[in-house]
N, C-alpha and C positions, 0 to 999 in steps of 0.2 A: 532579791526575789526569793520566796519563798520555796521548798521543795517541789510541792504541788505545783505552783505555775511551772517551772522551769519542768517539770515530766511534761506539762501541755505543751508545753514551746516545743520539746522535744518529738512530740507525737505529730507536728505538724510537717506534713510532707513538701515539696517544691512542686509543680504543675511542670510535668516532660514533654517535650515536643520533638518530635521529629520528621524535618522535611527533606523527603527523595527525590530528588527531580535531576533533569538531565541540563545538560549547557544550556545555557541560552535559552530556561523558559523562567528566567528572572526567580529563583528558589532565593538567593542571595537578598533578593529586594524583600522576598515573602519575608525570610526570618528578618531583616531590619523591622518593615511594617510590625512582625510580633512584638520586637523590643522593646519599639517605641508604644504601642500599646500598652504594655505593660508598664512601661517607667509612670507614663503619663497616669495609668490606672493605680496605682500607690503599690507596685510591685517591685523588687527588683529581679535584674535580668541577664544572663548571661548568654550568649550566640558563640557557638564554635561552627566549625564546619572541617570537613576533610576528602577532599577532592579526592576522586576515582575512576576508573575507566571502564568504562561498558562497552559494549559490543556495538554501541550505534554514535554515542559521543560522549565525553567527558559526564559520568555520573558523580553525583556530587550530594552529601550529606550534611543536612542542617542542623545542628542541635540548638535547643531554647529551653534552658529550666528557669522555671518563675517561682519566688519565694517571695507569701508576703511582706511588706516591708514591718509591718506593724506586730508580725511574729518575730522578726530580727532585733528589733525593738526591744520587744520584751524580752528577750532571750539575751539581752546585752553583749551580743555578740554577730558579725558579721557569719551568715550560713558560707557551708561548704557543697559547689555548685559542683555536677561530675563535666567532663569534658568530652566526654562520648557518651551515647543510649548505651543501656545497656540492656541485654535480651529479657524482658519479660517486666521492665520497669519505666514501661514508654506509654504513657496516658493518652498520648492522639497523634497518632502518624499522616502526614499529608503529602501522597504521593502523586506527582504530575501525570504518570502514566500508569495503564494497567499494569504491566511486566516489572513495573517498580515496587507497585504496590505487594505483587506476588515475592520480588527478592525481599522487600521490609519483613514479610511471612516468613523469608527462609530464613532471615538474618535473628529471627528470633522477635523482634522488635513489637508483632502483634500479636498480643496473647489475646483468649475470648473473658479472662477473668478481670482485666483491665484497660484494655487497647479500642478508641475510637479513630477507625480508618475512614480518612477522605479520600477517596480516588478519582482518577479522570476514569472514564473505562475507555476513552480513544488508545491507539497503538503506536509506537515507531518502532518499524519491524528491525531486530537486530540484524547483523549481517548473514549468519548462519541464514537467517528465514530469507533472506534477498537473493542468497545465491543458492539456494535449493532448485533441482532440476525439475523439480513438480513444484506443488504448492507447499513452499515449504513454512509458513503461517501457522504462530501456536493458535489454536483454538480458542476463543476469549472467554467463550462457555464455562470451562471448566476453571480455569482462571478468578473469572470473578463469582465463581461458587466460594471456589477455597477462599478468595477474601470472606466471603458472607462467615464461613464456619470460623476462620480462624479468629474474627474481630468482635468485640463486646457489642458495637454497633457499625453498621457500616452504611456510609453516606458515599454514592458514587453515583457519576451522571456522564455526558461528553463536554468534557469543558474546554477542549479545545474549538468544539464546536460554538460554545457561546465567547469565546476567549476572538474567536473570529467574525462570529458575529457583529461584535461593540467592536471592533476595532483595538482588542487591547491585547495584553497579554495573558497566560495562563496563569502564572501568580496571583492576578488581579481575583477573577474568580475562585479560586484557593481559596483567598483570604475572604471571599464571601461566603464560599460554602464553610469557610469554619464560624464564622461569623453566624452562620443561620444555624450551626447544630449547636449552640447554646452552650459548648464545650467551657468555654473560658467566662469566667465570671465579669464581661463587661458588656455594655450595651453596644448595640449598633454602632449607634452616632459616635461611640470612643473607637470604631476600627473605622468609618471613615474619614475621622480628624487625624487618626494617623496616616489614611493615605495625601492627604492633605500638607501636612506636613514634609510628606519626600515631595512636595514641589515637581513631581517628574511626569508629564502624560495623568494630570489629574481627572478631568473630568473623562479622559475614554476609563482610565481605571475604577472609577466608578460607578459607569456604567457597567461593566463586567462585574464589580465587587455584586452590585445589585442584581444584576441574572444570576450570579452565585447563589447568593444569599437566599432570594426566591427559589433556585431550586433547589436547595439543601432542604427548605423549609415546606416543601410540598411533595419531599422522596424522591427528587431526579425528576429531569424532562427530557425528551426524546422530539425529534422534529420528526412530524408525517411522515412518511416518504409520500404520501399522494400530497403533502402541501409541499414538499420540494418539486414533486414534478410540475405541480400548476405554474410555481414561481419560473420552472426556467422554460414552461411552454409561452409563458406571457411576455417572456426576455428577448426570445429568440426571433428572428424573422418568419414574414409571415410566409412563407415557402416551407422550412423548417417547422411553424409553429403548426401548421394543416396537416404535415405527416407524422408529428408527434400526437397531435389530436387523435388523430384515425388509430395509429398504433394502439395510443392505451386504450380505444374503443374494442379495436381486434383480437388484444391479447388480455391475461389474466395469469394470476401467481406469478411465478419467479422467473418466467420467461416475459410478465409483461416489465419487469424493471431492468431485466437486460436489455430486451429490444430497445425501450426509450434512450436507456444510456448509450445504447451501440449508435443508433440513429446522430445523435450530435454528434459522436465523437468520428464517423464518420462524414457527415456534411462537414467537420472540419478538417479533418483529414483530407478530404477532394470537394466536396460540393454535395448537396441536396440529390442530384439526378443519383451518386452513388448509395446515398443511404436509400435511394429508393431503389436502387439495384438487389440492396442488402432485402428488403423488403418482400419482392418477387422471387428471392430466392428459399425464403423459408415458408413461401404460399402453399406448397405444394406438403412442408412437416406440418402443418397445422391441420389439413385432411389426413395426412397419415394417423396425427395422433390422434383426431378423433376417431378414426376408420380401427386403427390396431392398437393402440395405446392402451394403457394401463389404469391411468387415472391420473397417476403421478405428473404427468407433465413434462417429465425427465428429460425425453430427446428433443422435445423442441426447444427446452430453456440452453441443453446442453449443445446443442447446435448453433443456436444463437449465441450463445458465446464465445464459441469458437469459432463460427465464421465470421464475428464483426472483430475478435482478434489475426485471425489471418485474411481479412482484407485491407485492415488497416496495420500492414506491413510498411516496416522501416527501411526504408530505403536512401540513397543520397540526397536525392529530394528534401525526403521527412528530416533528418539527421538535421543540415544546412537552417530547414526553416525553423530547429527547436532550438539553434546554438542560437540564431537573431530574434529570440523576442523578448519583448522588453522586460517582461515580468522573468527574464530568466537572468535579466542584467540586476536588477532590483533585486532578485531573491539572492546574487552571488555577493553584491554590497552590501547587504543586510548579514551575511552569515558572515564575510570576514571582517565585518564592524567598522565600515570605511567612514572617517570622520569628515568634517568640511575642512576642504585645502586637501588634503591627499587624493592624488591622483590612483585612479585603478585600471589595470591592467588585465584581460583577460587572454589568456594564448591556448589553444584550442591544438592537442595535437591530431592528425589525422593521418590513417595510413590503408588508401583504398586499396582496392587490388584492381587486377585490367578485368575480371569478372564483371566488380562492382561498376564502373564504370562503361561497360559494354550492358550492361542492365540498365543504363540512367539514357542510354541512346534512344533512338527512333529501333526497332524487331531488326529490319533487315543491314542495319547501318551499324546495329549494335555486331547481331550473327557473324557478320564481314569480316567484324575487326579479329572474331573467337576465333576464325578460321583463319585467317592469311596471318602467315606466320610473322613477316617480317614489320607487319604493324602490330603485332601483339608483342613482337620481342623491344620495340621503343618506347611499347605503353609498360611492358614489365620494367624495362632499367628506367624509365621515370620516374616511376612511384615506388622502386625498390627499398627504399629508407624512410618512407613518410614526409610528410612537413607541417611545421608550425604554422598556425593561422593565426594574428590576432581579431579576433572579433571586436574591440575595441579601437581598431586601427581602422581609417576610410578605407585603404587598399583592401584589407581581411573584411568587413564588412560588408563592402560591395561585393565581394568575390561571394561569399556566402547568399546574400541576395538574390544575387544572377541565377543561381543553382538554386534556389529555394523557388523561385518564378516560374522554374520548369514545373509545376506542380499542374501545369495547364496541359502541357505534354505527356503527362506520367501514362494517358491509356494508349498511348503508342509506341512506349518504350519495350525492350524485351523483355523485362523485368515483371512487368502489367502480365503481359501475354503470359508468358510463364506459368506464373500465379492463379492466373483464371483458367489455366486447363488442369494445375492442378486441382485446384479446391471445384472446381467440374465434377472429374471423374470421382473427388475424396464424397461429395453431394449426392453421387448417382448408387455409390456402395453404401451408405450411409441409408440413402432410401428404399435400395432395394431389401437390403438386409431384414429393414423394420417389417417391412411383408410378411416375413416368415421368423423373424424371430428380433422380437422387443429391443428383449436385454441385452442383446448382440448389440445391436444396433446402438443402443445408448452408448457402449464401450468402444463402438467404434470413433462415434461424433468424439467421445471423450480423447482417444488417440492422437488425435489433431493436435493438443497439448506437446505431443513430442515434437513438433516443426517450430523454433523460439531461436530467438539469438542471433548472431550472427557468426562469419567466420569456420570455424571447425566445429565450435558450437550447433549452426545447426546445420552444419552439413552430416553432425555426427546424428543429430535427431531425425531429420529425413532419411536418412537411411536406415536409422530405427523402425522408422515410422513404416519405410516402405517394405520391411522386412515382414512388420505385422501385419502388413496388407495383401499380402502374400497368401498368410494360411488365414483370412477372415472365410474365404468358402469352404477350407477344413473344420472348419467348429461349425459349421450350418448343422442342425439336424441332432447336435450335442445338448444335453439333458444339461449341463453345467457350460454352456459356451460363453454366456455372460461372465461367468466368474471366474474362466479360465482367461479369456484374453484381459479381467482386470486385472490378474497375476502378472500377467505378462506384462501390461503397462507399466507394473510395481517395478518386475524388473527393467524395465526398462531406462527406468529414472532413477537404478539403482547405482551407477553408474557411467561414465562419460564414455567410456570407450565400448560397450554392449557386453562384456563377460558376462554380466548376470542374465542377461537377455539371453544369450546363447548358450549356457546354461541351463536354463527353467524352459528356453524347447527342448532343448536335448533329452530335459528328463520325463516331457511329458510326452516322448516318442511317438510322434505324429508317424504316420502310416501311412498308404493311399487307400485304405480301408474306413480310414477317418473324414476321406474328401467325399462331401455332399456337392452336389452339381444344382445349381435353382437357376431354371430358365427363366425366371423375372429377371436374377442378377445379370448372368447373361445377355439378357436384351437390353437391360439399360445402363448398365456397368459395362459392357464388353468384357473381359476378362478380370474381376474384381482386386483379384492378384496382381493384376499390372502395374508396373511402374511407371510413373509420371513426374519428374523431378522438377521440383525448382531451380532455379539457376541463380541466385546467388544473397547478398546479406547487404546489410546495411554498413558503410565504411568507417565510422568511426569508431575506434576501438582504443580509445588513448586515454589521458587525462584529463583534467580541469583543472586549468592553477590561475588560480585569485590573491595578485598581488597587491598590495597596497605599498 
């Protein structure tokens, strides 16, 4: 070979690949399907990978360089393949999730002078965001801005949503949206003869390659949210299906797709007569908001949020009936990769308390047991150490059944009662408030946020909660009351034990100079300040172990 060719051979670069993805959304299968692509398309191909650990599951990184064959050829010599990306020399990154796509940014891997990013924009929230005491969720917004700026082109849609759709997995889709941005020099039909090839789940993964591929190739899709509601009003029963009708009739913006989601997830929670409970209970914010409202919509969305999360409270009941059902048996077999012949084991620890238990009673049978000492001292050495369930044992599974059945009994339990005298009076301050002042009022619906969890958890938030309820008719009449009791909520959620909370009062030295009196609050609040506790938490607080 002459000098001149051999500088050509030289100038010719390998095609980089790099796929982020987490366990178990098949990244492993993605870079195989590239290989084999590539071999079959007259390339050759190297696959490395180097497993890692992320905050939600095993993170795992794919590499693929492709070097034509026919430049190796010429070049009389076999090229030299790298064994990792390296920052700024990575042609098309294909990340399974937003937060991946964002670490590929930080790892250096997408520059905007050479880097085509595929991304899902779905989430799996890390743990940090799971156990935050508010809403501890990064923002997707700004997320997949930075991919837009940092990437030469950037191809992102939900593809777990279509990944669920077909029935397949997210890889499948992957390999269609790289397929559809014309990235790699081969046609179609040569990336589905390779999925062809792995023999594995072919035709669901072609169908997904195909919703891929279509939406790489039209900019991303998005489902309705008014075609999802259709789809699950025409699902549901016709009891269910007439109150969700009326709903989206009665509501509008962002308070109308909370109420529809609140509505099922309450008629599953107890029944249709509850979600129409839920229904009659926010008749009265929807004149408010039109009567003093702002425009915004604020406190009815944020009311309905929060009262179809605090009516559908977890309790031993709810707990019982979420450990027996079957899509929860199927998702545990699924995640620990149970094959055929292997037997699986599931053992459920639990360690109620005599509270929780006197909450799951009949009000007066429950009350009984709180007070007479010498039956609360046999219920305490009982359950003093917890116990193992298996839910995969007849015995553990009936036992959970039985307790999940009470579901019929749950409005006569103490537990019920409770709960509705709280979120009552939390309803009557909530409305009064809005009379006379808005953005109070939004922060207060908002407050409700601090009652979650169970255990210390949220015995530690209800008493947050009632502490701020406390001074809500000290801010009436405050030029800033809206924005001071958001501060408060901040601190609130700043930590577990209240210092910050007591705190940030302390420094904004409340006075009886600062207490406004509002005779609406009064007459329909009774004392808005008052204290109204709940009485207790939901029992399981233990593990999940999926043996195989």
């Amino acid at each position: 070979m002459d000098a001149q060719a051999q500088a050509q051979v030289a100038t010719v670069r390998p095609i980089t690949v790099a796929v982020v993805a987490l366990g178990g959304e098949g990244g492993g299968v993605l870079a195989d399907w590239i290989v084999d692509l590539a071999q079959h398309g007259g390339y050759l191909a190297q696959a490395t990978s180097v497993p890692g650990v992320a905050q939600r599951t095993g993170a795992t990184i794919y590499y693929v360089e492709l070097f034509p064959k026919a430049a190796a050829q010429a070049g009389g010599r076999a090229p030299v393949l790298a064994l990792m990306p390296v920052p700024g020399d990575v042609d098309i990154v294909l990340a399974s999730e937003l937060m991946e796509g964002a670490r590929a940014i930080e790892r250096g891997f997408v520059t905007p002078e050479r880097t085509l990013l595929i991304s899902s924009t779905h989430r799996v929230f890390a743990m940090t965001e799971k156990i935050a005491l508010a809403d501890g969720r990064v923002d997707a917004a700004p997320l997949l801005a930075a991919c837009r700026e940092a990437a030469r082109e950037l191809v992102a849609f939900d593809m777990a949503a279509l990944a669920e759709a077909t029935g397949s997995v997210l890889s499948a889709v992957l390999f269609g949206a790289l397929a559809g941005s014309a990235a790699l020099p081969f046609p179609r039909m040569a990336f589905e003869a390779a999925i062809r090839r792995g023999q594995v789940g072919v035709e669901r993964s072609l169908a997904a390659f195909a919703a891929g591929f279509e939406a790489a190739q039209s900019g991303g899709v998005a489902v309705p949210a008014a075609a999802s509601i259709d789809q699950h009003t025409r699902a549901a029963p016709r009891g269910l299906r007439d109150l969700l009708d009326a709903a989206a009739r009665d509501f509008t913006g962002e308070a109308r797709a909370i109420v529809l989601v609140a509505i099922e997830r309450l008629a599953e929670y107890q029944d249709v007569s509850y979600a129409r409970q839920f229904l009659a209970r926010l008749a009265r914010f929807q004149e408010i908001e039109r009567q003093h409202g702002n425009g915004s919509g604020a406190l009815l969305a944020e009311t309905a949020r929060q009262l179809a999360l605090a009516m559908a409270y977890e309790d031993t009941i709810r707990v019982a009936e979420l450990k027996i059902r079957s899509n929860r048996f199927a998702r545990v077999r699924e995640e620990v990769r149970i094959e055929d012949g292997q037997i699986l084991e599931i053992a459920e620890f639990f360690h109620p308390r005599t509270q929780e238990i006197a909450d799951t009673l009949p009000a007066a049978l429950g009350r009984w047991l709180l007070r007479t000492r010498w039956a609360r001292g046999l219920v305490d050495r009982a359950t003093r150490k917890g116990r193992v369930i298996k839910t995969t044992s007849i015995a553990g599974f009936l036992l959970l059944f039985v307790l999940a059945k009470l579901k019929r009994l749950r409005r006569r339990s103490l537990r019920f009662s409770a709960e509705q005298a709280v979120l009552a009076h939390w309803l009557n301050v909530v409305a009064a408030t809005a009379r006379t002042d808005y953005s109070l009022a939004v922060q207060v619906a908002r407050m409700r946020n601090l009652v979650k969890g169970y255990g210390d958890t949220r015995e530690g938030g209800q008493a947050k909660f009632d502490q701020l309820m406390v001074l809500v008719p000290r801010l009436l009449g405050r030029s800033d009351s809206g924005a001071t009791l958001e501060a408060l909520i901040k601190a609130a959620l700043a930590d577990e034990h209240g210092e910050a909370l007591d705190k940030a009062i302390a420094e904004m030295a409340f006075t009886n100079s600062d207490h406004a009196t509002n005779s609406v609050h009064s007459r329909e609040s009774g004392n808005p300040g008052a204290t109204v506790r709940g009485s207790g938490s939901p029992l399981s607080r233990g593990r999940t172990e999926g043996m195989a």
